[in-house]
C-alpha positions in Angstrom: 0.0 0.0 0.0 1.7 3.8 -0.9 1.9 5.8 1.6 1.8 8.9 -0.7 -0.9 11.2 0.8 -4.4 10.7 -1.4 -4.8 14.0 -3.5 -8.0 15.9 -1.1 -5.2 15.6 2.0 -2.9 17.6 0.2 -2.1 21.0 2.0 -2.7 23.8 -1.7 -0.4 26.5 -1.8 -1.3 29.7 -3.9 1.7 32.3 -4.1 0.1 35.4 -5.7 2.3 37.9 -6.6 2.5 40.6 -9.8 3.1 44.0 -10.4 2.1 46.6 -7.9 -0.9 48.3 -8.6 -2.0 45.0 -11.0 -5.2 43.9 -8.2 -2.9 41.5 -6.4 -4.5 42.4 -2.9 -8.4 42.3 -4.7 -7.5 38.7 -5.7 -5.8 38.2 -1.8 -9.2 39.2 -0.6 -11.3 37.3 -3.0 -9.3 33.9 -2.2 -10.4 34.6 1.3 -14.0 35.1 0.3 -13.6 31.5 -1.2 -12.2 29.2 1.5 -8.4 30.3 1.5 -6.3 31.1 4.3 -5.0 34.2 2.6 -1.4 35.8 4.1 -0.4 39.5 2.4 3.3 41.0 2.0 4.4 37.5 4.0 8.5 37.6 4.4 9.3 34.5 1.6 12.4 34.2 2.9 10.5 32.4 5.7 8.4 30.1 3.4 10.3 27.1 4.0 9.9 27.6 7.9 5.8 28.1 7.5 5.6 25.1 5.6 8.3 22.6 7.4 7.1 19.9 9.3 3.9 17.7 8.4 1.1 19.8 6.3 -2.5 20.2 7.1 -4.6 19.5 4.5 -6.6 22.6 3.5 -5.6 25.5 1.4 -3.3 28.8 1.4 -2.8 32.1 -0.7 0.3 34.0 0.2 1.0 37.4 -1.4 3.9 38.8 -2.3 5.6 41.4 -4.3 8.4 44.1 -5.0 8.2 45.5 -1.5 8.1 42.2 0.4 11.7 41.9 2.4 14.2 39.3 1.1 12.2 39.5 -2.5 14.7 38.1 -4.5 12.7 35.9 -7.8 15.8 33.5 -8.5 15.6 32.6 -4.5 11.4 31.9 -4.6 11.6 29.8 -7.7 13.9 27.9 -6.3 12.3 27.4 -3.3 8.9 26.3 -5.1 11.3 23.6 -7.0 12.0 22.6 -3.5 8.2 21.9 -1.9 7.0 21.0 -5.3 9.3 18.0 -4.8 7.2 17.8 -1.5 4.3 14.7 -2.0 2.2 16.9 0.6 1.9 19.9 -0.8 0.7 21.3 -4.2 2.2 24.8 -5.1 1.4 27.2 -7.6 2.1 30.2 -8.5 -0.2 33.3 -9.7 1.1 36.1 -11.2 -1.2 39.2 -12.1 0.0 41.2 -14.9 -0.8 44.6 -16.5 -0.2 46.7 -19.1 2.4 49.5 -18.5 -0.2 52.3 -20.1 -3.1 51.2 -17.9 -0.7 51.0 -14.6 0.4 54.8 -15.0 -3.4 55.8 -15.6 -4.4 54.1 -12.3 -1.2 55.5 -10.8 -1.9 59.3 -11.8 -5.4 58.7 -11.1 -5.3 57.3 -7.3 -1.7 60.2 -7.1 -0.1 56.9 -4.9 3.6 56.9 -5.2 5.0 53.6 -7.4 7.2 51.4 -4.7 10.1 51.2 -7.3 9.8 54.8 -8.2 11.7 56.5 -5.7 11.1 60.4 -6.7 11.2 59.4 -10.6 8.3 59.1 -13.1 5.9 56.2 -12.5 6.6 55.0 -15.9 10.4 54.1 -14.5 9.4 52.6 -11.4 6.9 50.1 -13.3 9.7 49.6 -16.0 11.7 48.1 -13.1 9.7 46.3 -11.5 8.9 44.8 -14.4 12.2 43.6 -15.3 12.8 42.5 -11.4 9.7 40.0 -12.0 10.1 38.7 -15.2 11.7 35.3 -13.8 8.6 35.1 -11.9 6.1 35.6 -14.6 7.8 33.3 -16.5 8.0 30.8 -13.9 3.7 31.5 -12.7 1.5 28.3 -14.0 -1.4 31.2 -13.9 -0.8 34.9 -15.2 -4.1 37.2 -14.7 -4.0 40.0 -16.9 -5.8 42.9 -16.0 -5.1 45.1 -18.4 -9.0 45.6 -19.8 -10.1 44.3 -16.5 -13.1 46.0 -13.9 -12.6 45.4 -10.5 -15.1 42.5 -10.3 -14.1 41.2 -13.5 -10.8 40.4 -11.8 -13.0 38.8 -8.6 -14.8 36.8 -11.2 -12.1 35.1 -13.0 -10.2 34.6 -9.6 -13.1 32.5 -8.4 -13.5 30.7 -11.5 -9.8 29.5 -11.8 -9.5 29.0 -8.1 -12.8 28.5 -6.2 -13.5 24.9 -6.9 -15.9 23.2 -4.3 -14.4 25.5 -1.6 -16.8 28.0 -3.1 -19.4 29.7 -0.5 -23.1 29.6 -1.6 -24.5 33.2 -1.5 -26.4 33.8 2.0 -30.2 34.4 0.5 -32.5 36.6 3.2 -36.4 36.4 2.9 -37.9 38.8 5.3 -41.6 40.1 5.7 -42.5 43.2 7.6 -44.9 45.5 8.0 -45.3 49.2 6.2 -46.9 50.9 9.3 -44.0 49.4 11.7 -41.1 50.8 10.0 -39.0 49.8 6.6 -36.1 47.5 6.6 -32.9 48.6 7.0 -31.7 46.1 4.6 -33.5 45.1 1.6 -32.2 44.5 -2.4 -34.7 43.6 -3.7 -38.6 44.7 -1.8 -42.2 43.5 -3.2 -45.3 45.7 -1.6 -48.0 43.2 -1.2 -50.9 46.0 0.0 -52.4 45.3 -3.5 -53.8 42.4 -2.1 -57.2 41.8 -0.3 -56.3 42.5 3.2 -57.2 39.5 5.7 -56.8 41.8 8.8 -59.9 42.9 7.7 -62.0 39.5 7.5 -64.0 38.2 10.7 -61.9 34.7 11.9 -58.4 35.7 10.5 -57.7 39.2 11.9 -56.0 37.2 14.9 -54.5 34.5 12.2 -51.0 35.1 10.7 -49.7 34.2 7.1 -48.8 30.7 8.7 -52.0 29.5 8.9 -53.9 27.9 6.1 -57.3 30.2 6.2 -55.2 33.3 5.3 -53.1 31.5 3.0 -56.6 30.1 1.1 -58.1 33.7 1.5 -54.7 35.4 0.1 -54.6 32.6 -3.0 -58.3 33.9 -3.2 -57.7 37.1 -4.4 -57.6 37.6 -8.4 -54.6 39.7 -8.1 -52.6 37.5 -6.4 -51.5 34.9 -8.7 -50.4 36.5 -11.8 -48.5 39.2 -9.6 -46.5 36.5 -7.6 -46.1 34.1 -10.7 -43.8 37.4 -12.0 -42.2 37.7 -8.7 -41.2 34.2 -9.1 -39.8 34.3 -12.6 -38.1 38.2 -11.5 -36.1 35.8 -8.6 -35.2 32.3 -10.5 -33.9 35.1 -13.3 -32.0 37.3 -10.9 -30.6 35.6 -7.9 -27.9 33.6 -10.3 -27.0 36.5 -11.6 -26.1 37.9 -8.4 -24.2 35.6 -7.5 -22.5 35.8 -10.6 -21.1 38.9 -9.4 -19.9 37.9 -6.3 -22.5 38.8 -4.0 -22.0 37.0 -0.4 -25.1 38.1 0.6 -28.9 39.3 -0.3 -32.0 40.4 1.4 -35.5 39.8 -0.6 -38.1 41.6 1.8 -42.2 41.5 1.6 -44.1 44.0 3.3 -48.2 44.4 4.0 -49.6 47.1 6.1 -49.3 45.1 9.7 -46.5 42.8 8.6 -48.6 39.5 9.9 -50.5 37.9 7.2 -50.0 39.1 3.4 -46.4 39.4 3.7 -45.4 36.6 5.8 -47.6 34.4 3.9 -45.6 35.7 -0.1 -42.4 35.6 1.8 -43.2 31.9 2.8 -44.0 31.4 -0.8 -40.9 32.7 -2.2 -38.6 30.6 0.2 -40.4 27.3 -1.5 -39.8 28.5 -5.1 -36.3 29.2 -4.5 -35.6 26.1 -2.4 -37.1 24.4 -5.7 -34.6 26.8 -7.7 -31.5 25.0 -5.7 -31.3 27.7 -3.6 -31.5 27.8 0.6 -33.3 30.6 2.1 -33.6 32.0 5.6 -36.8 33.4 6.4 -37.1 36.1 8.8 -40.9 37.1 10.0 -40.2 40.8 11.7 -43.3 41.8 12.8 -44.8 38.3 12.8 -46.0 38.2 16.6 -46.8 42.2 16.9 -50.3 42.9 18.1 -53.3 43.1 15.5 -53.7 46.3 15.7 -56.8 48.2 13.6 -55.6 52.1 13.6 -52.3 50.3 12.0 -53.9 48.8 9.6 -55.7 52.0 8.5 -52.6 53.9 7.5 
């Protein structure tokens, strides 16, 4: 029997580094969004010492660059030639790259001093730092360029190279509330629900919430109801994967009625079942679900 580690013990290290000003510390943060145990401007000198001993399986981004002390690119790649002989640990390297043009635009347009600059025109400073990495862009199994890229193009392509199954579903909020107790402070996306029939009003449910089955029947009742929530349905199963296409960690669908006890706690209920059918795993939040009944409330 080998005693070679199996492949999901393996401890994965990511060394990100690149030219300054590139997005090296937005892909550092969006690692961390992801599952990695993400270390910035770490001393590589001391690599060897992090990583001696027996590894932990699980996965870590260390970040790098010009300014880091004892950066010297002959010295790191030799080092990775060292772990990667290592059957415990998987390195690679990631280098984010950038045009020279578009690094002086973001460099006269934030007025930050280049690191390599040192009182001279940024153009110099990024001319030698250029040439200082060039073993190490060589060297990188994964070079990023960011030349044409937005900020969250740059998160986007980091999580599709390096999220994998360490990748954190996006936390989906389902609140219902009521108008005449106040508005959410939080709420992307927020469906009034006062258009329909209001069950406060109806003898035998005023003390009945949007749990119970009566108000439920009495909501589905209503001629408006139906076609208005079969769009809400088909508004969410179109726009919740497009948020998290775009990164989002979290979002807060809210429902509101006048009291906050019946038509929106019952639509908010609703909503959790089409998107748990959509794949998708909801919290719901009732806020004003055990208020009072109250009837000079419901008259505002």
């Amino acid at each position: 029997m080998s005693d070679d580690p199996s492949p999901n013990q393996h401890q994965r290290v990511l060394l990100v580094t690149g030219l300054s000003g590139a997005g090296k510390s937005t892909a550092l943060q969006v690692l961390e969004d992801i599952g990695w145990e993400a270390i910035d401007n770490f001393p590589v000198r001391l690599l060897g010492n992090l990583l001696a001993g027996e590894s932990e399986a699980g996965q870590l981004a260390i970040g790098f660059d010009s300014r880091t002390r004892g950066f010297v690119p002959s010295e790191i790649i030799d080092m990775c030639k060292q772990l990667a002989e290592r059957g415990d640990i998987e390195v690679t390297t990631l280098f984010i790259d950038c045009s020279t043009s578009e690094l002086e635009r973001r460099y006269n347009e934030t007025r930050r001093p280049h690191p390599m600059a040192r009182g001279r025109p940024v153009h110099d400073g990024i001319k030698a730092e250029r040439e200082l990495l060039e073993p190490l862009r060589r060297w990188a199994d994964v070079v990023i360029d960011t030349s044409s890229f937005a900020t969250n193009q740059l998160q986007q392509e980091v999580r599709e190279q390096f999220a994998g199954s360490t990748e954190r579903e996006m936390t989906i909020t389902i609140s219902s509330f009521g108008f005449a107790r106040g508005m959410p402070p939080l709420a992307d996306l927020l469906f009034d629900m006062r258009f329909v029939d209001n069950p406060h009003w109806v003898e035998g449910l005023r003390e009945k919430t949007g749990l119970d089955r009566e108000v439920g029947e009495h909501i589905e009742g209503d001629p408006a109801f139906a076609p208005a929530f079969a769009h809400i349905a088909e508004l969410l199963r179109e726009l919740l994967p497009r948020y998290a296409a775009q990164d989002r960690s979290y979002l807060n669908i809210a429902f509101g009625c006048t009291g906050g006890r019946h038509r929106s706690v019952y639509s908010a209920e609703r909503a959790a079942e089409v998107l748990r059918e959509a794949g998708f795993s909801p919290t719901v939040i009732h806020r004003n679900l055990g208020s009072r009944p109250a009837d000079p409330l419901e008259r505002r």
